[in-house]
MISEKOL-282666 format. One record per residue (C-alpha): x, y, z; residue in three letters. Coordinates in steps of 0.02 Angstrom, whole numbers, padded with zeros to 5 digits, always signed. Each point is the difference from the previous one (the first is absolute). Last residue first. Layout:
<pts>
XYZALA
...
</pts>
This chain:
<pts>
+02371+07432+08633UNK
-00008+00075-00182UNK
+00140+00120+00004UNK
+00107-00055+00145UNK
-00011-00182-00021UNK
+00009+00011-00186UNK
+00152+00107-00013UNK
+00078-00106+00146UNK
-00036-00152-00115UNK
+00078+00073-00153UNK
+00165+00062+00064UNK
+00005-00166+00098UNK
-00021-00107-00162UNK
+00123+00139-00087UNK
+00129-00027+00105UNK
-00005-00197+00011UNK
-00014+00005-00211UNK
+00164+00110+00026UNK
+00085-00125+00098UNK
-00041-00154-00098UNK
+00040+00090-00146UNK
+00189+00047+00044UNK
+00018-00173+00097UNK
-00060-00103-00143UNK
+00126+00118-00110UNK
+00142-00034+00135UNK
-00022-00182+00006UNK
-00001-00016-00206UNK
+00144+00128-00021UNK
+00163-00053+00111UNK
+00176+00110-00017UNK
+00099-00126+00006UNK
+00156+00008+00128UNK
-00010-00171+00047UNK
-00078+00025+00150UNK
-00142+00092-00079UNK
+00041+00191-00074UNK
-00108+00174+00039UNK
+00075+00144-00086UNK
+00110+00154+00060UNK
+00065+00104-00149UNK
-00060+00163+00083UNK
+00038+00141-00127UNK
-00085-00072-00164UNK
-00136-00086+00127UNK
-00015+00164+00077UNK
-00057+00093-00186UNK
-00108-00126-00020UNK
-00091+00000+00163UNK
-00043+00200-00039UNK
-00037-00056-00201UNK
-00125-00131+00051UNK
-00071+00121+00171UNK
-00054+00151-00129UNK
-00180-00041-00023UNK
-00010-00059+00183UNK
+00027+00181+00042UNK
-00181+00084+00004UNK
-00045-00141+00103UNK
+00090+00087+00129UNK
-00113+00162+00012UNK
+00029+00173-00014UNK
-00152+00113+00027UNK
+00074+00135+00118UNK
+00188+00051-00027UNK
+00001+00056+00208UNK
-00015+00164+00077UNK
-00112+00095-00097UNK
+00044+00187-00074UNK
-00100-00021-00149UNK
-00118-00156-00005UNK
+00087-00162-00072UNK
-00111-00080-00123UNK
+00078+00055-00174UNK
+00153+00097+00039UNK
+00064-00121+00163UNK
-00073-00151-00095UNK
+00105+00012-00160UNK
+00154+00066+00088UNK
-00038-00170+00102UNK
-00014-00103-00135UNK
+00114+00069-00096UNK
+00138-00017+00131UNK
-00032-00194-00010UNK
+00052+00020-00187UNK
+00143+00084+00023UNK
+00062-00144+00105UNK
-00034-00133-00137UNK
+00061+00110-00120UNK
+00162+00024+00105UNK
+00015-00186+00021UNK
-00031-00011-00186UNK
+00136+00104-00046UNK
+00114-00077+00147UNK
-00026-00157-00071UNK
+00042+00074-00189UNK
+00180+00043+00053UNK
+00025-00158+00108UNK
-00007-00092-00158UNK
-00161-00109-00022UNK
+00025-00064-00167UNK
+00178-00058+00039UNK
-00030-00018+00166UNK
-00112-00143-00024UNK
-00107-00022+00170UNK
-00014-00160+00094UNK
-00153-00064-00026UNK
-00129+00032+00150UNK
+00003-00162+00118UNK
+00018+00109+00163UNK
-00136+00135-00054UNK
-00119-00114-00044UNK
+00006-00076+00185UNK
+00029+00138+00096UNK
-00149+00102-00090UNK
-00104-00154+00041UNK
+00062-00002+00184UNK
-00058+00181+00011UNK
-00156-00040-00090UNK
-00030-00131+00127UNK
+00028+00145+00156UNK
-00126+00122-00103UNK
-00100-00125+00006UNK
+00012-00038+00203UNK
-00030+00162+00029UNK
-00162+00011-00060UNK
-00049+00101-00176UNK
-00069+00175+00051UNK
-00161+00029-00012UNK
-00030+00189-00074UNK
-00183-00033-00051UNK
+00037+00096-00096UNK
+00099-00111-00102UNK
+00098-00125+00054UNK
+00176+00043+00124UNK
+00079-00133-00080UNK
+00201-00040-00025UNK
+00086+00174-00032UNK
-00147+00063+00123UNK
+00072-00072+00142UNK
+00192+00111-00047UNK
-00103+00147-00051UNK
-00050-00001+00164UNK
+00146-00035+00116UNK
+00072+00153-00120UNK
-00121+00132+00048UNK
+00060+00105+00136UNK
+00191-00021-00016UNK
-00002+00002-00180UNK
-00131+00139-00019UNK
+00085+00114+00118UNK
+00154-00027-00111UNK
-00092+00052-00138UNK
-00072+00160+00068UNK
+00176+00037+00053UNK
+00038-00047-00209UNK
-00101+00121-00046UNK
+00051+00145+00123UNK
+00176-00024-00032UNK
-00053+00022-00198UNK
-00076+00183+00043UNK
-00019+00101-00164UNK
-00004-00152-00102UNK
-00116-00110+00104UNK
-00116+00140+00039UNK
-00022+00066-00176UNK
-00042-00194-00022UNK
-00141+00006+00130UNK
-00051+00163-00038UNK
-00055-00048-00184UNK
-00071-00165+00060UNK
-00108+00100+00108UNK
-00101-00130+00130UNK
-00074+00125+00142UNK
-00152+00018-00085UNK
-00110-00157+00055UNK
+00090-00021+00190UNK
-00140+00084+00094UNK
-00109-00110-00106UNK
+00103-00185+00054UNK
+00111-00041-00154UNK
-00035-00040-00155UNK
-00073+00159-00067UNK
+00185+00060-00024UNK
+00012-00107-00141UNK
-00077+00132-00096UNK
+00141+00104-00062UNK
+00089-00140-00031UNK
-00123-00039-00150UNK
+00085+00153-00086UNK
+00144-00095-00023UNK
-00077-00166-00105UNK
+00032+00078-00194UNK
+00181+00052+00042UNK
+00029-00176+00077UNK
-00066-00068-00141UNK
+00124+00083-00115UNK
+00138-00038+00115UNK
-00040-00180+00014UNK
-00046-00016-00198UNK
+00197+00105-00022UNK
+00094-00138+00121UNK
-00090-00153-00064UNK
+00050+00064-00173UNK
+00173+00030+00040UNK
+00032-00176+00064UNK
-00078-00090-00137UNK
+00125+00106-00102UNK
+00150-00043+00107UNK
-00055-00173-00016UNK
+00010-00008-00189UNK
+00164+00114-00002UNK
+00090-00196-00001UNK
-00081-00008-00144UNK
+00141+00094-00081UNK
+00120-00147+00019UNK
-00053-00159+00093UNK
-00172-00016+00084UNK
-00059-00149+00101UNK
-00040+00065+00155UNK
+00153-00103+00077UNK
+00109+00062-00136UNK
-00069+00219+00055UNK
+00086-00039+00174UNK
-00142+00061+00125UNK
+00015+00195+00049UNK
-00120+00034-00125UNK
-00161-00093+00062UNK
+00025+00092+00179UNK
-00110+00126-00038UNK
-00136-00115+00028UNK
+00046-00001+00169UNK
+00023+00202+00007UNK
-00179+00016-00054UNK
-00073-00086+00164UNK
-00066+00133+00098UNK
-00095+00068-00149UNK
-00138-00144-00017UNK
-00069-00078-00135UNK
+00062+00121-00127UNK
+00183-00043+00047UNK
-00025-00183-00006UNK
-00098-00015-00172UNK
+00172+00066-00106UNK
+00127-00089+00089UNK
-00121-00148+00021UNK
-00030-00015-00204UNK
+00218+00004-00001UNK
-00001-00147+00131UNK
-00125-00093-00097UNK
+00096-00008-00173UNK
+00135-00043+00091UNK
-00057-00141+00075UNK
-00076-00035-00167UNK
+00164+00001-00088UNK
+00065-00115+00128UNK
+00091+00079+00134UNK
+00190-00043+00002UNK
+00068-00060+00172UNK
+00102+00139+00106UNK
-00074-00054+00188UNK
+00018+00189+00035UNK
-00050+00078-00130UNK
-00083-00110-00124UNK
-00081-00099+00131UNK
-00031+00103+00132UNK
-00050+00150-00136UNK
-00120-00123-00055UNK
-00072-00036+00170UNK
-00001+00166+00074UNK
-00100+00060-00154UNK
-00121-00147+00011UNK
-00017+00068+00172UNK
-00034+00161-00041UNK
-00143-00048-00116UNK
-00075-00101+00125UNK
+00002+00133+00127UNK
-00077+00120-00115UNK
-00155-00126-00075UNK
-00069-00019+00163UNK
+00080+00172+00089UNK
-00143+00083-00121UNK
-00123-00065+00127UNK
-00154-00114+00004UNK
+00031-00154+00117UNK
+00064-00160+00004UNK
+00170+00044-00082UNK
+00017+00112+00145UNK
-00019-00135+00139UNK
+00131-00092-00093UNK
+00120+00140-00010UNK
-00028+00037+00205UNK
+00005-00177+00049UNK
+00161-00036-00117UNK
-00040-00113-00128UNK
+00125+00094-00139UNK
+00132+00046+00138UNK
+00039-00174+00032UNK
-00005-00063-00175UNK
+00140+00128-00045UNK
+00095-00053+00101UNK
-00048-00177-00051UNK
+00047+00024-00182UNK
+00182+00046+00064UNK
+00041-00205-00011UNK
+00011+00011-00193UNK
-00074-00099-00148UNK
-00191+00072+00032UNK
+00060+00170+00011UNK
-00086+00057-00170UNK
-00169-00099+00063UNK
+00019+00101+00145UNK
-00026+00160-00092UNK
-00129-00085-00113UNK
-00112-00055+00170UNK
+00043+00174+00050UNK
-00102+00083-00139UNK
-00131-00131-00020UNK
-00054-00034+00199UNK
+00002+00183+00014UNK
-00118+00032-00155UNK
-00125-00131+00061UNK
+00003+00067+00167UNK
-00052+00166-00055UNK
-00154-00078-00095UNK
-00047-00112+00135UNK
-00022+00186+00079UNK
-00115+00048-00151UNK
-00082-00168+00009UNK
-00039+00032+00203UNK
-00064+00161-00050UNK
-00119-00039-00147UNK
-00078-00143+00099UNK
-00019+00105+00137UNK
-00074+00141-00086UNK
-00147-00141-00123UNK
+00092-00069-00114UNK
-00066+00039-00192UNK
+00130-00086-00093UNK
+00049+00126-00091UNK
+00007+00123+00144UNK
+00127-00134+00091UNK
+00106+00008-00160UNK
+00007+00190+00006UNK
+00047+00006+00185UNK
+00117-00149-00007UNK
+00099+00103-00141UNK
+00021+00144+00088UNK
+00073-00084+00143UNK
+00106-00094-00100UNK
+00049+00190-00094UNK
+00002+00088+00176UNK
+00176+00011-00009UNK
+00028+00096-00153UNK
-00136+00099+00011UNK
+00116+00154+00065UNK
-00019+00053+00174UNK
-00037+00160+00087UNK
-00185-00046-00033UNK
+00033-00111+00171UNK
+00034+00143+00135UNK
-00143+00118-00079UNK
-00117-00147+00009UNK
-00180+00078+00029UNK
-00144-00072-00075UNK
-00159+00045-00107UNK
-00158-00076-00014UNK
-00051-00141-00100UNK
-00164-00077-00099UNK
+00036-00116-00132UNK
-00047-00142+00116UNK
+00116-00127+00071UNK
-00106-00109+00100UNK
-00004-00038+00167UNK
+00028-00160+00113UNK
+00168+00086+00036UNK
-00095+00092+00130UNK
-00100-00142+00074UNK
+00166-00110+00028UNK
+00096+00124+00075UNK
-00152+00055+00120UNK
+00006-00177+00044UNK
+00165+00007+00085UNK
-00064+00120+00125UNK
+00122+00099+00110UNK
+00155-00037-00083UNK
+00141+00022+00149UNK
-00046-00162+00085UNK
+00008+00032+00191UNK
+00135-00034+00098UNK
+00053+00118-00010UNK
-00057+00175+00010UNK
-00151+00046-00129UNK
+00034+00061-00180UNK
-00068+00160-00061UNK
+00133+00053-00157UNK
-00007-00183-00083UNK
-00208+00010+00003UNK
-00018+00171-00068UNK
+00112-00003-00111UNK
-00082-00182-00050UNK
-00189+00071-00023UNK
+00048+00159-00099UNK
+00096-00102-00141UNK
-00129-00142-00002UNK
-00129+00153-00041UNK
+00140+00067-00128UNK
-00003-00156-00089UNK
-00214-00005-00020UNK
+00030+00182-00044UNK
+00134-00029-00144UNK
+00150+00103+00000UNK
+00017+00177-00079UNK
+00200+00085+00005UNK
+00130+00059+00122UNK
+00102+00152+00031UNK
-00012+00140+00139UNK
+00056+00167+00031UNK
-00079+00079+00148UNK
-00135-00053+00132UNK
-00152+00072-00098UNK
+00047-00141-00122UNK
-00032-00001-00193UNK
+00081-00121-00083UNK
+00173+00008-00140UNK
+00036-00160-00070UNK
+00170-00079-00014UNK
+00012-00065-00192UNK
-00004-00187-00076UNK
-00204-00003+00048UNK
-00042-00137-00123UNK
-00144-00096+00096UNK
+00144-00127+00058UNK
+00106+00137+00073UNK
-00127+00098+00093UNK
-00043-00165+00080UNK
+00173-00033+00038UNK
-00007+00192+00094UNK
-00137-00054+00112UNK
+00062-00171+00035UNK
+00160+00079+00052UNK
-00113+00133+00103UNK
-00086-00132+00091UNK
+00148-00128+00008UNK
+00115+00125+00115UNK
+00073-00140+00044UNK
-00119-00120+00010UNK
-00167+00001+00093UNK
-00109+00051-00164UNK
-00101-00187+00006UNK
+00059-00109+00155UNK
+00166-00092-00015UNK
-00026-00179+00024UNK
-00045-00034-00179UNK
+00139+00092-00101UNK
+00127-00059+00148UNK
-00052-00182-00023UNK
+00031+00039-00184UNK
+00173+00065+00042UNK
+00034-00127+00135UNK
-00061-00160-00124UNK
+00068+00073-00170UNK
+00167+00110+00087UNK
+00045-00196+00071UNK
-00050-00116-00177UNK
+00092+00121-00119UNK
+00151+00029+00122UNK
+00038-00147+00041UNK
-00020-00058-00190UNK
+00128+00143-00047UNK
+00116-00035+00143UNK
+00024-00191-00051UNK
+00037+00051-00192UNK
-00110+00006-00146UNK
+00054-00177-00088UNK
+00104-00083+00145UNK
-00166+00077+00117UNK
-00108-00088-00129UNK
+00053-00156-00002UNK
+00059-00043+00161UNK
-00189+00032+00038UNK
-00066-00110-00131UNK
+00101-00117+00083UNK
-00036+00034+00164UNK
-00163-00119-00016UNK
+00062-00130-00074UNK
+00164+00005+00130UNK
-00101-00027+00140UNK
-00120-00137-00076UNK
+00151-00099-00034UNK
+00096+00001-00180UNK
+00036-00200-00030UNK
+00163-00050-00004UNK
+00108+00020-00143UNK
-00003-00175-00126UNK
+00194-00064-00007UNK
+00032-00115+00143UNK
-00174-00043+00050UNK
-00026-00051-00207UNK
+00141-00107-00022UNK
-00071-00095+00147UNK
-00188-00010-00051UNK
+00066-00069-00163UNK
+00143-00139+00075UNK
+00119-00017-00123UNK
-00007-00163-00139UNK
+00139-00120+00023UNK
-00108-00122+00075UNK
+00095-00142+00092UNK
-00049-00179-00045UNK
-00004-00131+00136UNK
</pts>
């Protein structure tokens, strides 16, 4: 009998040809792909704030945003060329606003009316669907009348840009005033999807890209980036702040030219998108001039970017005063000239134990509030988010906040933690000066007007600054600090919020 000496083909080739892929790991593969390329939080986040915030933009009936009818107004100022606060005639007072279509205006008229005469539960609160329907079944003619949106024209066109843009685009088309509306909030959404899509992009290689994450599909942010408001294009801008200066900062990595590049666009845009917020952007200089990417004299680069923010906010805050004088007409009529910015702050610095007296009645009266509306309280149709998605976003905040990168001290001395702490806290006193001068009638006892959404912008920065202090994290049994469970824990959570967010919107809105 002759022995072959020649190996065995088929088994040479089970011990050295990789098994086949299965039909689970063909399909993640692409997956894999992309979130090693762009980062796990930056796909989350691009298919999540796509689904809730276009669900959001379609769920949300036409003008029932935050204060979406005179945000539309003012974005359709903006996208017809009107840079400037314009001066109306009112019989009421000083007013401000500009010329909107009629066929807009009728859809206008129809939903105030509809969101401010809503039956008790459990009856739907839009009284006939189809009237939505038959309204934005009109044309946009050239004819208009004119509109009042003294509390809007106080803002520069920054923010309304997107919205500005969807407006133009959906006259070019020739959509009928749905059509036009729904594009110009797909518009917003757009430009939130871009802006923190790149700030999470910049995170991709560190754990801290899922705080941020968290924030970003908030209820409340999400619901906004569905809608037409100048908090669209604000909140994403401050969070691609938060993000850079979390990662230059506090995290200490070197931004990438373009990271830069952004951060010093957003230190100019921020502060004429919305005033509250200047102090963030601000915060550009206190960030190691090496991890900017500027050695020598361009190390002044910042500092410059910084200045110029500083001197457009000023000089459009100079150009938007005299629209305070009109905010008055607000609030209820016996209420309309009882809002004096100019007493307010003679007020405040003649009597500071009175101010902050009125601001301690605020706390204990208005807290619980500002704490439910932090997570959702949508539109006006003031539905707040359930409890049970505020309790998920608690777990996701947990979560994020547990595997957060441990923070260089180096970069993020305990010098320049307190300065952003302090900006941070100065910042949450704007709001409320802000509101007590602007909204706040003379003489009232609470800071009227505040609301929590109004602080998601600053949350990043806020969590930062405890993360520096707090050096708690989440670890495994080995002492690892785990990322794939925790990130499919983080979104899992937050998709849960926003599904019950969105179905108690629906349930009490539509029926």
């Amino acid at each position: 009998m002759t022995t072959s000496t020649e190996p065995d083909t088929a088994v040479e080739l089970s011990k050295t040809a990789p098994p086949a892929p299965s039909a689970k790991d063909r399909v993640l593969a692409p997956v894999r792909t992309l979130t090693a390329r762009l980062g796990a939080a930056t796909v989350a986040f691009a298919v999540v704030a796509t689904v809730f915030g276009a669900l959001f933009a379609v769920l949300t009936p036409p003008f029932w945003g935050h204060d979406e009818l005179t945000q539309f107004g003012r974005a359709y100022q903006v996208a017809h060329g009107g840079v400037l606060p314009q001066r109306i005639a009112d019989d009421r007072g000083v007013a401000y606003g500009g010329q909107i279509p009629v066929s807009v205006d009728a859809l206008m008229g129809y939903a105030f009316r509809d969101y401010n005469d809503n039956p008790d539960e459990p009856d739907a609160m839009v009284a006939d669907p189809g009237a939505y329907d038959q309204l934005g079944a009109a044309e946009i003619g050239s004819a208009t009348k004119q509109m009042w949106f003294t509390n809007t024209a106080a803002y520069s066109p920054v923010p309304y840009v997107p919205a500005a843009v969807g407006i133009r685009l959906g006259e070019a088309l020739g959509l009928n005033v749905g059509g036009m509306y729904l594009l110009t909030r797909l518009a917003g959404l757009v430009a939130y999807l871009a802006v923190v899509g790149f700030a999470l992009y910049a995170l991709r290689e560190r754990r801290s890209q899922w705080l941020v994450f968290t924030v970003a599909v908030l209820p409340i942010a999400l619901f906004q980036a569905g809608t037409v408001t100048a908090d669209t294009l604000t909140n994403a801008l401050a969070i691609m702040v938060s993000a850079l200066l979390l990662k230059a900062l506090f995290i200490g990595d070197r931004l990438r030219p373009v990271e830069t590049g952004a951060l010093l666009a957003a230190t100019i845009a921020l502060p004429l998108s919305k005033p509250t917020y200047v102090l963030l952007a601000m915060l550009v200089v206190v960030v190691p001039a090496d991890r900017l990417g500027f050695t020598g004299k361009l190390k002044l680069i910042p500092w410059a970017f910084a200045a110029t923010g500083g001197a457009l906010f000023l000089a459009w805050t100079k150009i938007a005063a005299p629209t305070g004088e009109g905010m008055g007409l607000m609030r209820p009529p016996h209420q309309w000239y009882e809002v004096r910015p100019g007493d307010q702050l003679k007020g405040i610095l003649s009597d500071p134990a009175q101010f902050v007296h009125t601001f301690g009645e605020s706390i204990a009266l208005r807290d619980h509030r500002w704490f439910n509306q932090f997570f959702g309280e949508l539109g006006f149709a003031y539905v707040d988010v359930p409890a049970v998605s505020m309790l998920a976003c608690l777990i996701a905040f947990a979560v994020s906040f547990g595997i957060a990168d441990r923070m260089n001290t180096a970069t993020a001395t305990f010098r320049r933690t307190l300065i952003v702490a302090l900006t941070v806290l100065a910042s949450v006193a704007m709001i409320y000066v802000t509101l007590y001068m602007s909204f706040t009638p003379v003489d009232f006892y609470i800071i009227d007007g505040v609301q929590g959404r109004y602080f998601v912008p600053l949350a990043i920065m806020g969590l930062a600054v405890v993360a520096r202090w707090v050096p708690l994290r989440l670890t495994d049994s080995e002492g690892v600090i785990p990322t794939r469970a925790t990130a499919i824990t983080v979104t899992c959570a937050s998709v849960f919020a926003l599904i019950g967010a969105a179905a108690t919107y629906y349930t009490v809105v539509w029926g």
